[in-house]
N, C-alpha and C positions, 0 to 999 in steps of 0.2 A: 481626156477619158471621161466618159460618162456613164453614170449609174442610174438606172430606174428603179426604182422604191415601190413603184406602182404606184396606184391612184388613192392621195391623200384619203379622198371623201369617200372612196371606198370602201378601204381599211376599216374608218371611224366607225363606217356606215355597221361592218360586220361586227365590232368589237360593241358597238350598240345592242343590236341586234341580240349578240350572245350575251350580253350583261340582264339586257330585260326579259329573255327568257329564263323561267324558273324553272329548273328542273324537278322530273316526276319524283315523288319521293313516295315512298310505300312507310313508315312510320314518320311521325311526327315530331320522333326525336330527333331524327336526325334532318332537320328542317336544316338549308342552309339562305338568309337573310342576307347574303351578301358581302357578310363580314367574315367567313368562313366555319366553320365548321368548330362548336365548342364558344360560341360566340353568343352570349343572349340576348335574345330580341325583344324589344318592350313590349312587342305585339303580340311575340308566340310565348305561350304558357308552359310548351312542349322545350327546351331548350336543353343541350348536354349536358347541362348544370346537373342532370338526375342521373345522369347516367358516370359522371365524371364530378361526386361531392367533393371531392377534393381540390378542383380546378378553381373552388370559390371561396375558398374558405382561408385559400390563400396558403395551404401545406401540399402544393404541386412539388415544390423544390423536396418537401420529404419523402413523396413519391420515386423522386429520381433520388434520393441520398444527397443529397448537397447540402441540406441545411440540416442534416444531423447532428447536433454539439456533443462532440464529445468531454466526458465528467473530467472538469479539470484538477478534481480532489478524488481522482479514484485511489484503491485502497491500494499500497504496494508493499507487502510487508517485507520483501526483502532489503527495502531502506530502515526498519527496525535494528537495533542494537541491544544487546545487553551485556552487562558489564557488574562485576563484582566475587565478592566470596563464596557467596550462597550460591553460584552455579559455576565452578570451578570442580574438579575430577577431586581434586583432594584439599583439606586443610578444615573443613568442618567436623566436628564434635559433635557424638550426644549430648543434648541437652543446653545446647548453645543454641544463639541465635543465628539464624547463617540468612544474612541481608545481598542484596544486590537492586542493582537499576535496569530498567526499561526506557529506552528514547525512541519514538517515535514519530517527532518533529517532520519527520522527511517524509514520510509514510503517508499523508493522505490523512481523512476524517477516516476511523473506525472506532473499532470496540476492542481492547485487550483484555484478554484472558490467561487466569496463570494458574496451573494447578502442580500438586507435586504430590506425587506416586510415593509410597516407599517398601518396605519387607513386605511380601506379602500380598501386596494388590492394595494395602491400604494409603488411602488418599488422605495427605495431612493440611492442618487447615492455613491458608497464607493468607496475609495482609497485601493488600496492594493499596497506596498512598498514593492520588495524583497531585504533583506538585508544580503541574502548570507547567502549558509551554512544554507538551507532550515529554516531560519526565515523569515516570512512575517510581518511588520506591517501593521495594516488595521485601517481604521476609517472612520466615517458618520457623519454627523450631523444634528436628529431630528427634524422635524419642531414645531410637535408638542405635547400636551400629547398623552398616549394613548399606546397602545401592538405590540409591533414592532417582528418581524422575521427575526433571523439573521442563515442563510443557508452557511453553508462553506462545499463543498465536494472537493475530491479528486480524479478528475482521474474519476469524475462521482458516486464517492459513497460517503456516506454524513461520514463525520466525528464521532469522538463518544460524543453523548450527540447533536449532531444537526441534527433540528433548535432548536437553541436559542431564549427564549421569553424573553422580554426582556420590562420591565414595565416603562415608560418614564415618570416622573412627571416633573408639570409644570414647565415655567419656570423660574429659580431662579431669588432672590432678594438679595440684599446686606444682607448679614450677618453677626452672631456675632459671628457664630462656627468657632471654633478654635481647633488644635488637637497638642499636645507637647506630648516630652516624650524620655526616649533611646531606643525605639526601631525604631523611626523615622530618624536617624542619624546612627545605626550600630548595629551588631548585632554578635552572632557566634551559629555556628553549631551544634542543637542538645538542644539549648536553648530558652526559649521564648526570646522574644523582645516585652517589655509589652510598651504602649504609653496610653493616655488620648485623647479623643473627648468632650469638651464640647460644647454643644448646647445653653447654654442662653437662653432655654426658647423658641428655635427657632420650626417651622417647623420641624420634621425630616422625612416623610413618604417618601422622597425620598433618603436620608442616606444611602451611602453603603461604602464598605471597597475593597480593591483589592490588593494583590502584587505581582508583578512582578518580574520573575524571571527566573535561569537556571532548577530549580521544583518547582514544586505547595509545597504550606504551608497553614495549614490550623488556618484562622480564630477563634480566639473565641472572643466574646465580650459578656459584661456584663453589663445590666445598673445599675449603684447605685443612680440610683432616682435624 
């Protein structure tokens, strides 16, 4: 079988032809030199380069989105934690100090903020302590009873579970509670750590529990009358 191609020196001849004709062009910018189109010519002044700054400057790919980086340290406050007394529903006192922590390790670079509300609309004044390695300790101290708000955001967005209400009972009197036991002195992983709280008969409606730590653990308590 055989195929005709047609005439080699033809072909050449046309593909010549059409290469060394320039086509009309009615602006200058869009001159094309052979190299196509967006291609600068050392001879034309006129090149897409002006019409297309971005094609030289070498941010084409952020034209199309491809070389957008995204912020590896964006801010995520829902990886924040807090943990402690001072923003627990109950177990804080007028005129106590009622402390707790912020970790933000996981969160991103930002800014924390912590304010706390209390009777009234009045804003009371709190410490915040950065103690490196995104821990904060924080602490207030209640003037009086009554439903306090303890507001902790991150970078402008509130943490999870805040604000914090936080029910402040009067304030304490010498007492006879007392709390012993091994889980007050140590403990290991994966096991309870049981202790004892007696009351004598005391007051307890402001009673709370709280531990501090590198994770949360959770509570159980039992009254045996």
């Amino acid at each position: 079988m055989l195929i005709d191609f047609g005439d080699e020196d033809t072909t050449a001849k046309q593909a010549t032809q059409k290469k060394s004709a320039a086509p009309a062009h009615s602006s200058p910018d869009l001159f094309d030199d052979g190299g196509g189109l967006g291609t600068k010519s050392p001879s034309d002044p006129f090149s897409n380069q002006a019409l297309n700054p971005d094609l030289s400057s070498g941010k084409s790919g952020d034209l199309l989105g491809l070389d957008s980086e995204e912020d590896e340290d964006a801010v995520n406050a829902a990886a924040c934690r807090a943990y402690g007394r001072g923003i627990q529903a109950r177990g804080v006192r007028a005129k106590e100090v009622a402390d707790f922590r912020v970790v933000t390790k996981a969160a991103g670079e930002g800014e924390l903020k912590v304010s706390v509300i209390g009777p009234g609309g009045m804003e009371m004044p709190v410490k915040v302590s950065d103690q490196g390695d995104g821990n904060y300790a924080c602490n207030y101290r209640p003037g009086k009873p009554g439903v306090y708000k303890v507001n902790i955001t991150y970078s402008g967005q509130h943490i999870p579970k805040s604000p914090f209400t936080v029910n402040v009972g009067s304030e304490a009197k010498p007492s006879r509670i007392r709390a012993y036991g091994p889980g007050l002195e140590g403990g290991q992983v994966g096991h309870p750590a049981e202790f004892v709280v007696e009351t004598a008969g005391e007051d307890i409606s402001g009673l709370g529990f709280s531990i501090e730590g590198p994770s949360q653990a959770k509570i159980e308590c039992h009254d045996n009358g």
